[in-house]
PyMOL Python script that loads the backbone (N, CA, C, O; Angstrom):
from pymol import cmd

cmd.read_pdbstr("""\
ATOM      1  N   UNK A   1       0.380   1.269  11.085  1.00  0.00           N
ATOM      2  CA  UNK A   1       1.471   2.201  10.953  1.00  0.00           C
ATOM      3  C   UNK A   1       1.195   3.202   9.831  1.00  0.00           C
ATOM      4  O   UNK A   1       1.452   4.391  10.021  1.00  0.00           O
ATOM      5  N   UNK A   2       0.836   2.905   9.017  1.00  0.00           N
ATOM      6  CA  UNK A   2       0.451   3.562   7.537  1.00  0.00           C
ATOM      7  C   UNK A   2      -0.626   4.563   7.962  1.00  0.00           C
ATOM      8  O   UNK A   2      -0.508   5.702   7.511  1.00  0.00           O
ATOM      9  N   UNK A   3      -1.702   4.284   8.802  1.00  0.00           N
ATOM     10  CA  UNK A   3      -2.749   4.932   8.942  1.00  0.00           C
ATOM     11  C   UNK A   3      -2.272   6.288   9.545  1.00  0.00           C
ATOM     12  O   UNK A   3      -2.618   7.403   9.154  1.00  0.00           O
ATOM     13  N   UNK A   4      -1.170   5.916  10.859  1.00  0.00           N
ATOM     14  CA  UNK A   4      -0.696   6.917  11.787  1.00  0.00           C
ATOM     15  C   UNK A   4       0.227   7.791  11.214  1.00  0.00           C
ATOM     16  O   UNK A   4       0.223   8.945  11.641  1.00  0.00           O
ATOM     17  N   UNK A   5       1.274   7.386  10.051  1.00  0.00           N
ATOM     18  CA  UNK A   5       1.798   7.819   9.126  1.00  0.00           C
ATOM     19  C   UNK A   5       1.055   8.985   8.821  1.00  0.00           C
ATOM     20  O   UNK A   5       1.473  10.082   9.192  1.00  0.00           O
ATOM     21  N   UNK A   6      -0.067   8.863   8.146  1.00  0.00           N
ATOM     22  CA  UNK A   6      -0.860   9.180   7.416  1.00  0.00           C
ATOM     23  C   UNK A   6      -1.261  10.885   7.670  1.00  0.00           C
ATOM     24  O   UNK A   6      -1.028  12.004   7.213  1.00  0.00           O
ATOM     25  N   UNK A   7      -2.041  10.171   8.755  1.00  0.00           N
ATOM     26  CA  UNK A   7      -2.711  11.431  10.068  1.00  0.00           C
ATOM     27  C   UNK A   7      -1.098  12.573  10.468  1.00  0.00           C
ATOM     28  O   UNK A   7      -1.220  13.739  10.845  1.00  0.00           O
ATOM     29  N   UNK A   8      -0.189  12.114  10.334  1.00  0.00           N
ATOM     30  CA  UNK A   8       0.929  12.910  10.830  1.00  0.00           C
ATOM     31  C   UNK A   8       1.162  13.485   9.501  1.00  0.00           C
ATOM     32  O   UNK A   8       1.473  14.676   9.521  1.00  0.00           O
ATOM     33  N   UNK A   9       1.090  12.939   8.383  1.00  0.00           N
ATOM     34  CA  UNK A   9       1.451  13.444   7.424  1.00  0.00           C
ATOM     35  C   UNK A   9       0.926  15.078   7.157  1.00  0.00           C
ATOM     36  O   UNK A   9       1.610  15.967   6.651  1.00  0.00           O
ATOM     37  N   UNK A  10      -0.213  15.170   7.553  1.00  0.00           N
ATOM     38  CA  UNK A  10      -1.150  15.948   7.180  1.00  0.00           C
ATOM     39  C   UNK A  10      -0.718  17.267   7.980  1.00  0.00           C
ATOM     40  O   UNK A  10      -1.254  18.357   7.784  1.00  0.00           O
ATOM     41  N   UNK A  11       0.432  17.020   9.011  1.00  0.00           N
ATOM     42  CA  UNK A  11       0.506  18.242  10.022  1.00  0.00           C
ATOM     43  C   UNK A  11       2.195  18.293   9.911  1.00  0.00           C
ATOM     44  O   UNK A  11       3.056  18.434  10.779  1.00  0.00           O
ATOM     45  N   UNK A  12       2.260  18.144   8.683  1.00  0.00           N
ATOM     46  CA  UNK A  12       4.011  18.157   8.367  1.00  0.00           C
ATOM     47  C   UNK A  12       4.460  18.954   6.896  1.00  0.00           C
ATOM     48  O   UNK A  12       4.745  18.370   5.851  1.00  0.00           O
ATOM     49  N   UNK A  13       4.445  20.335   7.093  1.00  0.00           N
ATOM     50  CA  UNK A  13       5.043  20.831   5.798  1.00  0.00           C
ATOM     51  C   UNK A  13       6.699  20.564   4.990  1.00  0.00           C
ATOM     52  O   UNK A  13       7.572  19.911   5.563  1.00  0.00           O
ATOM     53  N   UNK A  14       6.815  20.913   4.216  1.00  0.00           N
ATOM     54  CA  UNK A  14       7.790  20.541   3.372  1.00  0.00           C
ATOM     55  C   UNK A  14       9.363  20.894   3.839  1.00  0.00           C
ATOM     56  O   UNK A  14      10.426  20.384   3.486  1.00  0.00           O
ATOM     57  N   UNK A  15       9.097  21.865   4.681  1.00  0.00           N
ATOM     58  CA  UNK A  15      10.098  22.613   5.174  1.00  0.00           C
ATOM     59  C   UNK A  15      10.337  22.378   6.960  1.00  0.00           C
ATOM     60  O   UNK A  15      11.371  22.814   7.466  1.00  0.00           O
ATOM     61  N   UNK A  16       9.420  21.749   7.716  1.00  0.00           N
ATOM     62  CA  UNK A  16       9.433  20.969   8.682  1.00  0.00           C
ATOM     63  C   UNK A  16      10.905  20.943   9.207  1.00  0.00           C
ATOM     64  O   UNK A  16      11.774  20.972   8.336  1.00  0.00           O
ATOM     65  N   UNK A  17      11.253  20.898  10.349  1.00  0.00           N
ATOM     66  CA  UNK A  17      12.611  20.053  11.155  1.00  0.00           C
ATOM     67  C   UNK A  17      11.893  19.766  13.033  1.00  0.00           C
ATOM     68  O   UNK A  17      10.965  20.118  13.761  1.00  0.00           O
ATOM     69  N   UNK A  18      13.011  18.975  13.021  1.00  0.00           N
ATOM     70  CA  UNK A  18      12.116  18.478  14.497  1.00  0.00           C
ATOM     71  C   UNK A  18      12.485  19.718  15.722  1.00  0.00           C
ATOM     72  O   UNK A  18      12.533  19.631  16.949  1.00  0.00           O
ATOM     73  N   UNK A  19      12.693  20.784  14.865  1.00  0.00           N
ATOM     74  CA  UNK A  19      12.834  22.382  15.640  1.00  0.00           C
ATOM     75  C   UNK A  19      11.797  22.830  15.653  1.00  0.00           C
ATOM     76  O   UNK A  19      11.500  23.432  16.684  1.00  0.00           O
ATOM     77  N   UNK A  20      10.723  22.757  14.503  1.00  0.00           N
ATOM     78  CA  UNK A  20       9.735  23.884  14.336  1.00  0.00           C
ATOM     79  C   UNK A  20       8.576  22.828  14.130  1.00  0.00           C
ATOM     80  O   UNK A  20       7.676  23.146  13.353  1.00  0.00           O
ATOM     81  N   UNK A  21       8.527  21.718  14.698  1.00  0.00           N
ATOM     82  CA  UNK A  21       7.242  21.020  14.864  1.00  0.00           C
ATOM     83  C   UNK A  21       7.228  20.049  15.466  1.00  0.00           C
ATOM     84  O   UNK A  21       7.965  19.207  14.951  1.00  0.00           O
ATOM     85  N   UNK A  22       6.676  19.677  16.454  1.00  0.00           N
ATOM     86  CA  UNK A  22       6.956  18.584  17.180  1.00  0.00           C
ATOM     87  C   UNK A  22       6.570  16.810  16.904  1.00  0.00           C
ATOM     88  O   UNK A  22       6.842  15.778  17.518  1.00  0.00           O
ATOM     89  N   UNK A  23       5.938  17.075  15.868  1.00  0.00           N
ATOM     90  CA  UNK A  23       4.694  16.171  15.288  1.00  0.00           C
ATOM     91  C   UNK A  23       6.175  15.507  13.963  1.00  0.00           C
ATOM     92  O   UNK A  23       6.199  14.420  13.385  1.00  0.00           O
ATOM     93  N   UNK A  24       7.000  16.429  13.893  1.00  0.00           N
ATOM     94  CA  UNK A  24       7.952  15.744  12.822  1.00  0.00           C
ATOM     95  C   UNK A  24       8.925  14.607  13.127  1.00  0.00           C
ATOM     96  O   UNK A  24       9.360  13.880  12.234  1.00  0.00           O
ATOM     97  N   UNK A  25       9.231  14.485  14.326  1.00  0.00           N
ATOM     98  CA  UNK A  25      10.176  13.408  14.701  1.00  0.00           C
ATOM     99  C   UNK A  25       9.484  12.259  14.868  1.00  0.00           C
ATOM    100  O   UNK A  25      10.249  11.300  14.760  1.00  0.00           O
ATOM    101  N   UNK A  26       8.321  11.927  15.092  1.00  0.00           N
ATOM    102  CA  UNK A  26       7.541  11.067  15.290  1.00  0.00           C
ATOM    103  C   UNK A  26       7.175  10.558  13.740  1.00  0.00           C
ATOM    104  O   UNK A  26       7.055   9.347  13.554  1.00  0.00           O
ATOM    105  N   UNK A  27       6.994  11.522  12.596  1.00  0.00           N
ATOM    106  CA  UNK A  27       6.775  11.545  11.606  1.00  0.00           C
ATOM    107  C   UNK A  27       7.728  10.783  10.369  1.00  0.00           C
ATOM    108  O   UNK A  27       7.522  10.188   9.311  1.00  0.00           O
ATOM    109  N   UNK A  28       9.109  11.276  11.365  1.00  0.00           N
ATOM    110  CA  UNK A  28      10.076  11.048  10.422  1.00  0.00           C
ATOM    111  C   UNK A  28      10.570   9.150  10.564  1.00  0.00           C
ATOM    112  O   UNK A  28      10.966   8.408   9.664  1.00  0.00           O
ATOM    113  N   UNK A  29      10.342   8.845  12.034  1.00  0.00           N
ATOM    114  CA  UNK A  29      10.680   7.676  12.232  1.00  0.00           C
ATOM    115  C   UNK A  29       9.411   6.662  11.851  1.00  0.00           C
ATOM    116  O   UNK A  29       9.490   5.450  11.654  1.00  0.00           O
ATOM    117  N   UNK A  30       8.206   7.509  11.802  1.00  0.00           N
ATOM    118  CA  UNK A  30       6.935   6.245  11.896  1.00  0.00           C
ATOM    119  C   UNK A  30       7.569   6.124   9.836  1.00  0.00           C
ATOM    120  O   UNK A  30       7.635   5.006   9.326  1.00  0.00           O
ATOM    121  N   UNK A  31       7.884   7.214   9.118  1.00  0.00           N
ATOM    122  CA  UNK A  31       8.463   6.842   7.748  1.00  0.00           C
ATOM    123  C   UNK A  31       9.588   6.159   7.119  1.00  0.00           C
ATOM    124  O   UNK A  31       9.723   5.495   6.091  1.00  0.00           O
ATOM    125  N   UNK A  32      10.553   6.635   8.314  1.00  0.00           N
ATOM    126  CA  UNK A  32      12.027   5.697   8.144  1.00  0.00           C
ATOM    127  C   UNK A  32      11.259   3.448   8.512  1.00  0.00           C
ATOM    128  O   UNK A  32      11.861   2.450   8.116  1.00  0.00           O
ATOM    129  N   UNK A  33      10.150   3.444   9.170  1.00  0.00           N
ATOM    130  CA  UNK A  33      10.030   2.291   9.848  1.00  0.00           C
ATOM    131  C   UNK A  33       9.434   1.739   8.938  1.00  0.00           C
ATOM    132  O   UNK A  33       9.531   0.515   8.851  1.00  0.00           O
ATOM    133  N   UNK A  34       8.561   2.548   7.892  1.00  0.00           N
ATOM    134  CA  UNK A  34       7.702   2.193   7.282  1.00  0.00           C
ATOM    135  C   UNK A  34       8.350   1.764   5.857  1.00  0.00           C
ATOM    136  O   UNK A  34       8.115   0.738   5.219  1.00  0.00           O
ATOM    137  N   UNK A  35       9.152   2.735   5.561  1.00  0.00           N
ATOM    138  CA  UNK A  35       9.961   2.342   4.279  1.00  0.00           C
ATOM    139  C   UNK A  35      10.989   0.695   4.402  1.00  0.00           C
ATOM    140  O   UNK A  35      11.192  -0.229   3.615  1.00  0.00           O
ATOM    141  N   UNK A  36      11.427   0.999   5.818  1.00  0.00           N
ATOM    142  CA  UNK A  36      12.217  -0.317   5.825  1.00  0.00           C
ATOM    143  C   UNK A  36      11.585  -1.599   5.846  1.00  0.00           C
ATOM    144  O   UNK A  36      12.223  -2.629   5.627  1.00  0.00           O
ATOM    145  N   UNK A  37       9.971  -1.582   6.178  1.00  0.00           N
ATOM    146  CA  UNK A  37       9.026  -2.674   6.284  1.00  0.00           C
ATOM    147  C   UNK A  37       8.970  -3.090   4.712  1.00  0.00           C
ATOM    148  O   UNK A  37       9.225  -4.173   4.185  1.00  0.00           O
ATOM    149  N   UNK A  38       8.461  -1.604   4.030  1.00  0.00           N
ATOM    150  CA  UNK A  38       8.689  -2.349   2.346  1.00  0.00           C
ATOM    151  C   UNK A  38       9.705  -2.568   1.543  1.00  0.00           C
ATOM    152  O   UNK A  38       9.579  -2.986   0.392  1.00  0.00           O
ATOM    153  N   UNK A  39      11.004  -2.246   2.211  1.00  0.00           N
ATOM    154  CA  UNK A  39      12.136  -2.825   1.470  1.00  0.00           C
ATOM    155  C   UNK A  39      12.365  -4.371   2.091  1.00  0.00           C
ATOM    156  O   UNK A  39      13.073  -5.146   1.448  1.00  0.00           O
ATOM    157  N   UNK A  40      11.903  -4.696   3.042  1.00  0.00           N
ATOM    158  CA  UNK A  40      11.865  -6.089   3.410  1.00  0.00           C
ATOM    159  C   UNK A  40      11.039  -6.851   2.425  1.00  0.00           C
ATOM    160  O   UNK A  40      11.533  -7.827   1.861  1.00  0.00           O
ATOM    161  N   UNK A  41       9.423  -6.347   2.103  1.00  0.00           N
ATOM    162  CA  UNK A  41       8.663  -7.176   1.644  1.00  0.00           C
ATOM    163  C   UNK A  41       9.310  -7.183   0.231  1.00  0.00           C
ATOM    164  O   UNK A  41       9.487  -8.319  -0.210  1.00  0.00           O
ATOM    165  N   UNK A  42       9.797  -5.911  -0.773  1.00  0.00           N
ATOM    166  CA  UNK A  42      10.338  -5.985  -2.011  1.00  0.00           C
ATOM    167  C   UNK A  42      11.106  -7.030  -1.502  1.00  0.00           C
ATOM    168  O   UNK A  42      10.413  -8.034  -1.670  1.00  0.00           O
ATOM    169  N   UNK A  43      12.681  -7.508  -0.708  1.00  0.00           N
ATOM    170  CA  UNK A  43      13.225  -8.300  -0.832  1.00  0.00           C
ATOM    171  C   UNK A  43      12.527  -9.544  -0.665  1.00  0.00           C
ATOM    172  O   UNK A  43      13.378 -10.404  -0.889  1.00  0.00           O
ATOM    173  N   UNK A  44      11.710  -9.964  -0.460  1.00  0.00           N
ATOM    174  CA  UNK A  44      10.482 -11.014   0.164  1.00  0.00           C
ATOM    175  C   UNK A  44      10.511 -11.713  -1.378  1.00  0.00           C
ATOM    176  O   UNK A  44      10.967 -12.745  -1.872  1.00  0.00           O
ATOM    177  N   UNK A  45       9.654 -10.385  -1.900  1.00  0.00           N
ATOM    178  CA  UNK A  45       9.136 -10.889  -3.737  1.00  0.00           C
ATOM    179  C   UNK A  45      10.278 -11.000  -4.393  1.00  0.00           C
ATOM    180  O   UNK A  45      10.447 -12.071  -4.976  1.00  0.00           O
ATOM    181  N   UNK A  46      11.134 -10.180  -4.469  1.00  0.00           N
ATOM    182  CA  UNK A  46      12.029 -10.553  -5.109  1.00  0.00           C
ATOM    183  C   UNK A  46      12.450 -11.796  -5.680  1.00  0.00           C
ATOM    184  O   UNK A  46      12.688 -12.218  -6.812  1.00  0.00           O
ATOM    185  N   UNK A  47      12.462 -12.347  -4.218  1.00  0.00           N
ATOM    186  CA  UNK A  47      13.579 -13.603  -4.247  1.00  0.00           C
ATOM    187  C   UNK A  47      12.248 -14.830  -4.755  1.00  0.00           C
ATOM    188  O   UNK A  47      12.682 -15.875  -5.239  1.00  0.00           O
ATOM    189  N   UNK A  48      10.924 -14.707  -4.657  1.00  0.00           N
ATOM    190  CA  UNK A  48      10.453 -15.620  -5.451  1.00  0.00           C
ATOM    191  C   UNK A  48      10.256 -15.855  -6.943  1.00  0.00           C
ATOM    192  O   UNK A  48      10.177 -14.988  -7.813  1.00  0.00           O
ATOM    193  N   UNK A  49      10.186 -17.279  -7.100  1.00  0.00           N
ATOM    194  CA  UNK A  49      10.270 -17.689  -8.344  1.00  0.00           C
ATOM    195  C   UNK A  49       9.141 -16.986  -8.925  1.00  0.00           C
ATOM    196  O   UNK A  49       8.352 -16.480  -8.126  1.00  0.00           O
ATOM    197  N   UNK A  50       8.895 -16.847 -10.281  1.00  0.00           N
ATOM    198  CA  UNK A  50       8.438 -16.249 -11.106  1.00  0.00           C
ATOM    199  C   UNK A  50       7.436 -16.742 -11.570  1.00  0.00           C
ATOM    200  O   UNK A  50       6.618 -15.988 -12.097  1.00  0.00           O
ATOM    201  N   UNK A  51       7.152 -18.368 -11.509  1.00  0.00           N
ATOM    202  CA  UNK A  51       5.864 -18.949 -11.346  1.00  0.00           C
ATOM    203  C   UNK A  51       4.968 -18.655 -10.080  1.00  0.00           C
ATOM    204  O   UNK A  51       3.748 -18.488 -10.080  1.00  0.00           O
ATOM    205  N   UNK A  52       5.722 -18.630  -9.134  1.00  0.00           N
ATOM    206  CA  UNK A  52       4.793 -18.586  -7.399  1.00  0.00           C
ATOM    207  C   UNK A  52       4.024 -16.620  -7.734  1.00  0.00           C
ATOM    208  O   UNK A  52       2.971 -16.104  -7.358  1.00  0.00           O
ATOM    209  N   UNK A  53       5.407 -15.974  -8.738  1.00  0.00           N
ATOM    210  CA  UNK A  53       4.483 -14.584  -8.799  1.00  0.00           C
ATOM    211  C   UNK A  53       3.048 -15.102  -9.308  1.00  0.00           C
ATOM    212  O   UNK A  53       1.921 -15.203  -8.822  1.00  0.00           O
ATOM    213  N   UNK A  54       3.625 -15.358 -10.453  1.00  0.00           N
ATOM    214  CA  UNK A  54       2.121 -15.526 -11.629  1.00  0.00           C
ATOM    215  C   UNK A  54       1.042 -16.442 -11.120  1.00  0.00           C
ATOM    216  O   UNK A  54      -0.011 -16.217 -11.717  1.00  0.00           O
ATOM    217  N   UNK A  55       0.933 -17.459 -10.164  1.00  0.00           N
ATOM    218  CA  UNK A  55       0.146 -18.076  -9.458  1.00  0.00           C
ATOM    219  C   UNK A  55      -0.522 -17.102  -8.596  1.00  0.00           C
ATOM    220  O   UNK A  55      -1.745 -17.139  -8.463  1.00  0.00           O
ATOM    221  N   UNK A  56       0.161 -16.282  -8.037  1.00  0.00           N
ATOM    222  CA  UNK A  56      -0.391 -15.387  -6.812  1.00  0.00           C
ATOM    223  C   UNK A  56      -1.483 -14.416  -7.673  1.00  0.00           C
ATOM    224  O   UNK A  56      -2.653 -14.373  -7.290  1.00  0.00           O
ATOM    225  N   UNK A  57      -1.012 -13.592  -8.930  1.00  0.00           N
ATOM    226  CA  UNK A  57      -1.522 -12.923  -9.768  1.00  0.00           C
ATOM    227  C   UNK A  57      -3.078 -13.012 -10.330  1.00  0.00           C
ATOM    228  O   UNK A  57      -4.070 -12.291 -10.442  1.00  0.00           O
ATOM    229  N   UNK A  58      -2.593 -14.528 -10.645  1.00  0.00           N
ATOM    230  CA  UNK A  58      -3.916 -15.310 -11.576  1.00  0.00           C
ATOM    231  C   UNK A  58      -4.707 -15.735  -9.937  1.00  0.00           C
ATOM    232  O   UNK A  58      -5.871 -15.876 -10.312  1.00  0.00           O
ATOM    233  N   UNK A  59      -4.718 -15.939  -8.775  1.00  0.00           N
ATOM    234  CA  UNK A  59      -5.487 -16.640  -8.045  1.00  0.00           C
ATOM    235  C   UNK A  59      -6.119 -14.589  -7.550  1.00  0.00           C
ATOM    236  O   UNK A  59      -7.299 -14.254  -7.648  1.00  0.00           O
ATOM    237  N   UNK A  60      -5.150 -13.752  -7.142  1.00  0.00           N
ATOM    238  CA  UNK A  60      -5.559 -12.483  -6.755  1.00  0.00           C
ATOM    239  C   UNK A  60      -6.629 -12.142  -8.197  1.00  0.00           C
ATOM    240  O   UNK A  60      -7.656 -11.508  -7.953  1.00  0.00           O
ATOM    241  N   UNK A  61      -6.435 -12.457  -9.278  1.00  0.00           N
ATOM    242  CA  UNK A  61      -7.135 -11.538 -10.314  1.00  0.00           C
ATOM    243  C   UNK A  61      -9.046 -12.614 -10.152  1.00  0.00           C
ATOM    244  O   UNK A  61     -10.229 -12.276 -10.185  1.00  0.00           O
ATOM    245  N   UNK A  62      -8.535 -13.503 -10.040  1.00  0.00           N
ATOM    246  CA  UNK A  62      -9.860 -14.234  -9.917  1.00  0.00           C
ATOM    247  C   UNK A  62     -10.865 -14.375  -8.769  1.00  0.00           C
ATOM    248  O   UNK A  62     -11.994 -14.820  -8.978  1.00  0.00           O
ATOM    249  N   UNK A  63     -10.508 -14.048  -7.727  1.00  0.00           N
ATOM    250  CA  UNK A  63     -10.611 -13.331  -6.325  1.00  0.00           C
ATOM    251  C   UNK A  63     -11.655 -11.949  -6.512  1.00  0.00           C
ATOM    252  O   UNK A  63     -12.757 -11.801  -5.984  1.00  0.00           O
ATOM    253  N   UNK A  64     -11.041 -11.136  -7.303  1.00  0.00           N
ATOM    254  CA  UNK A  64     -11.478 -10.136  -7.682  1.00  0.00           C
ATOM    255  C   UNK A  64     -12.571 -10.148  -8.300  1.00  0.00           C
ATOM    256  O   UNK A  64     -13.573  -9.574  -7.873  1.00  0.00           O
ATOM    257  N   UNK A  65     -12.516 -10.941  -9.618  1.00  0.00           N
ATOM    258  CA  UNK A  65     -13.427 -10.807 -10.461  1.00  0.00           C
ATOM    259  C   UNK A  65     -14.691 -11.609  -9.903  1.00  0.00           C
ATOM    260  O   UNK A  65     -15.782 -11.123 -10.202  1.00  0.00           O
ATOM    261  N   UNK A  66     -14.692 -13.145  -8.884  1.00  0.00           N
ATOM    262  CA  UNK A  66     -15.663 -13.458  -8.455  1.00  0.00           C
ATOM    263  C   UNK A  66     -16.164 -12.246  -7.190  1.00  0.00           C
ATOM    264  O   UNK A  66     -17.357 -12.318  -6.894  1.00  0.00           O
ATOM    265  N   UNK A  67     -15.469 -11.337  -6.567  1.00  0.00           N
ATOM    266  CA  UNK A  67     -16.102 -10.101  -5.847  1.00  0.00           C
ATOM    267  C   UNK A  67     -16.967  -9.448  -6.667  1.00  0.00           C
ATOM    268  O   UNK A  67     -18.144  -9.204  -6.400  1.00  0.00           O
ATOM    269  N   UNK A  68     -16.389  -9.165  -7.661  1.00  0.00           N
ATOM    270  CA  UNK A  68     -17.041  -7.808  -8.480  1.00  0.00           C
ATOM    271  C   UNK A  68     -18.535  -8.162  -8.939  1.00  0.00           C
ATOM    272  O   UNK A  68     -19.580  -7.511  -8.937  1.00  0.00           O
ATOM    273  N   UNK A  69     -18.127  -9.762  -9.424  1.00  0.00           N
ATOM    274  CA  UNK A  69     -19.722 -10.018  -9.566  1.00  0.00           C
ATOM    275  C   UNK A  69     -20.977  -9.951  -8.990  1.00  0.00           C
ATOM    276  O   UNK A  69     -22.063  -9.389  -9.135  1.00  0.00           O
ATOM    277  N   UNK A  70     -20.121 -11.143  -7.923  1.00  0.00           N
ATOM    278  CA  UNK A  70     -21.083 -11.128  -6.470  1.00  0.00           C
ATOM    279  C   UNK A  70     -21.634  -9.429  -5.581  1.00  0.00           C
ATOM    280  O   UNK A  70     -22.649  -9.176  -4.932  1.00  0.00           O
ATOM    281  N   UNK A  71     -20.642  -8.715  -5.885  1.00  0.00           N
ATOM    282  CA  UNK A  71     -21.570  -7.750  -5.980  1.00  0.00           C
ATOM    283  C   UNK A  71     -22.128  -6.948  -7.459  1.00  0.00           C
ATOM    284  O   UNK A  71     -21.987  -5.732  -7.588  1.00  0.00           O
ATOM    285  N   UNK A  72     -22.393  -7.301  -7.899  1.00  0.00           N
ATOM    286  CA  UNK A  72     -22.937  -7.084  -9.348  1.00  0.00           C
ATOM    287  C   UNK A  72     -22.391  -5.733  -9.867  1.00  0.00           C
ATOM    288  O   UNK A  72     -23.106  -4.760 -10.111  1.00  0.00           O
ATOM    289  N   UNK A  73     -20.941  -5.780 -10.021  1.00  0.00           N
ATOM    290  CA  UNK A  73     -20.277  -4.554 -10.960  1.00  0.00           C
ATOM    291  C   UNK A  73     -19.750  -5.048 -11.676  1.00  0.00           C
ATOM    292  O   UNK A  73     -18.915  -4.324 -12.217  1.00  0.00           O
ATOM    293  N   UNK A  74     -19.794  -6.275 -12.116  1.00  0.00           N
ATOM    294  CA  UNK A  74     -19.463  -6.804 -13.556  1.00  0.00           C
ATOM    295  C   UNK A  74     -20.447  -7.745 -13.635  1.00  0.00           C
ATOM    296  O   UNK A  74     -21.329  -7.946 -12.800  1.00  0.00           O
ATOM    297  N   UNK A  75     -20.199  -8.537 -15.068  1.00  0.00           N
ATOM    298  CA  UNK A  75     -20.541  -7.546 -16.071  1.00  0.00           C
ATOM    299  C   UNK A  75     -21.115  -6.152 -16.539  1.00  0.00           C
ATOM    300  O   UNK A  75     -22.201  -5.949 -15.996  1.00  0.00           O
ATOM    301  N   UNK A  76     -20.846  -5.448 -17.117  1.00  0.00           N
ATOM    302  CA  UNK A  76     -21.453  -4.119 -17.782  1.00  0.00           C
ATOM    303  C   UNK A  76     -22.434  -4.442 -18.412  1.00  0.00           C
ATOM    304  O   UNK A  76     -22.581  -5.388 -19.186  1.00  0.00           O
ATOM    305  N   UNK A  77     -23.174  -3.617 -18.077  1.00  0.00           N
ATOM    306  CA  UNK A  77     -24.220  -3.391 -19.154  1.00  0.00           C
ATOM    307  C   UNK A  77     -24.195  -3.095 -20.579  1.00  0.00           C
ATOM    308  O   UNK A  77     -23.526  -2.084 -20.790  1.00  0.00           O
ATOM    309  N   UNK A  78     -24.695  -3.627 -21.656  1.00  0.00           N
ATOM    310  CA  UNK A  78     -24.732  -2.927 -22.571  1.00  0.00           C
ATOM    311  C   UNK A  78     -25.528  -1.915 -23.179  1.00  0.00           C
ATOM    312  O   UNK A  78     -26.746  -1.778 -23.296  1.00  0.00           O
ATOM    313  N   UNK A  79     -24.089  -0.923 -23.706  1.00  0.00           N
ATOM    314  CA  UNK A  79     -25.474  -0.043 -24.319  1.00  0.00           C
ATOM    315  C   UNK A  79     -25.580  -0.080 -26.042  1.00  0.00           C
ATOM    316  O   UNK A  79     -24.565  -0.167 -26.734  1.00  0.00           O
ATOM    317  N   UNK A  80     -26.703  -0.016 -26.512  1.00  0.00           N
ATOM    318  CA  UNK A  80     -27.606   0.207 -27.370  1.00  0.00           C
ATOM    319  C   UNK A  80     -27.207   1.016 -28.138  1.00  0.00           C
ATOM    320  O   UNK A  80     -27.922   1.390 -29.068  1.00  0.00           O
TER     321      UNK A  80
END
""", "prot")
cmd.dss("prot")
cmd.show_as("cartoon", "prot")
cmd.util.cbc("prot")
cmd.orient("prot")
């Protein structure tokens, strides 16, 4: 959805109505659908406890950092 969002975005000026472009009504609902998807997921997080955040955090941050290695962009090099 985001992607198609996206691509429509690009053919939608500021001043747009679904009079003077046809690409806007399609535009306007793939955004109304899209916003209501992330006010679901905000209510999602919301409502979890505050440990299950910080678990998710610390397991996502370590995730990361064994990527970065494995492809060797961390550690830095030092310079001299």
């Amino acid at each position: 959805m985001k992607n198609e969002l996206d691509k429509l975005s690009e053919k939608i000026k500021d001043n747009d109505t679904v009079e003077s472009n046809p690409n806007f009504k399609k535009w306007d609902e793939l955004d109304d659908n899209y916003n209501d998807e992330i006010n679901k997921l905000e209510d999602i997080y919301f409502k979890l406890p505050q440990s299950e955040k910080e678990k998710f955090a610390h397991n996502y941050a370590k995730r990361q950092k064994e990527r970065l290695i494995k492809n060797g962009k961390i550690p830095f090099e030092r310079k001299e």
